[in-house]
N, C-alpha and C positions, 0 to 999 in steps of 0.2 A: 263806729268811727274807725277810719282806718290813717295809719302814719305813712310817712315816706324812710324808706331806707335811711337816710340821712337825719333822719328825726332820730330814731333807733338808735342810729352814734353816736347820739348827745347825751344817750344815759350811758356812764360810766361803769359797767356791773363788771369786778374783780372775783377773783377766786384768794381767799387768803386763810391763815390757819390760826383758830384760837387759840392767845399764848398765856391769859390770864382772866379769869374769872371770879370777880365780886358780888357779895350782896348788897341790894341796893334796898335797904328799910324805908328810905323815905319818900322813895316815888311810890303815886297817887295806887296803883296796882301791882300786884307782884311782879319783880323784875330785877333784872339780873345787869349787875357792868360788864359789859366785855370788851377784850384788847384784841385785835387782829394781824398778825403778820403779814405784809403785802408784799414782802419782798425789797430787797436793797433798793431800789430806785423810790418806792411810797413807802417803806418803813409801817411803823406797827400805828393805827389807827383806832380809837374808841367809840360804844356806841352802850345804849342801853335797849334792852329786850324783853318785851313783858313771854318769855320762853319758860317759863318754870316749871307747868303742867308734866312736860317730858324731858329735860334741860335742867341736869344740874353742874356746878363748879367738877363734879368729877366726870362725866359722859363728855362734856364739851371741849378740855384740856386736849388738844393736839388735832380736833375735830378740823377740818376743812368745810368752810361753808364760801356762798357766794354772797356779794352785798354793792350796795350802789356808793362809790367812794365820790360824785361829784355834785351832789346833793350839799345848800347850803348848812353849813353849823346848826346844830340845834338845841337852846339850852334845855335842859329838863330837872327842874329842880337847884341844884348847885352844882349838878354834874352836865360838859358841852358834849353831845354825841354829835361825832363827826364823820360817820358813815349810818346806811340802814342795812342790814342783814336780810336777807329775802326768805323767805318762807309763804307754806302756804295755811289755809285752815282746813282743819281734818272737820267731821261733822258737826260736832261742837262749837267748832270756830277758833281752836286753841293753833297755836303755830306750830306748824313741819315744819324745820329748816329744812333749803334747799341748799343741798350738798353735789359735787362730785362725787361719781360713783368710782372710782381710781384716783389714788393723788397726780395732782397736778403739780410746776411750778408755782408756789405765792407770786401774787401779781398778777398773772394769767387773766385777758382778759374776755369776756363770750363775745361769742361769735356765732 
């Protein structure tokens, strides 16, 4: 299937910087809170990540990942994740976050 450029522009994908890192015990899989820095104009934004395989509270701290900021709310549990974090699966199938390779401004958006 193929999109049109302008389809493309309807996904939202940010570059922002993890500022805080929780453990989440009671979602259904191991997984992780996280808070993301987007920069003054989106401010800091949460989401929850089943990342733990390679991902912990101390590796992710100041990390830069990319993620979809206009994706609707999504509850999970008792906690609303209001962005997805983008990654890929290594052979296993566990998540590589997709990061910048150089920091970027937070906010920055792909292109």
């Amino acid at each position: 299937m193929t999109v049109s450029f302008e389809d493309f522009l309807k996904i939202d994908i940010r570059v922002g910087t993890i500022v805080e890192v929780k453990k989440f015990p009671e979602a259904n899989k191991p997984a992780l809170k996280i808070w993301v820095d987007f920069g003054e104009d989106l401010g800091i934004l949460k989401t929850s990540a089943q990342v733990t395989k390679y991902y912990s509270s101390e590796n992710l701290l100041g990390r830069q990942i990319a993620a979809v900021i206009n994706f609707p709310s999504k509850q999970i549990g008792k906690f609303m994740s209001e962005i997805l974090i983008l990654g890929f699966p290594d052979l296993e199938g566990e998540v590589v976050l997709l990061s910048p390779d150089h920091n970027v401004p937070n906010g920055g958006r792909l292109f």
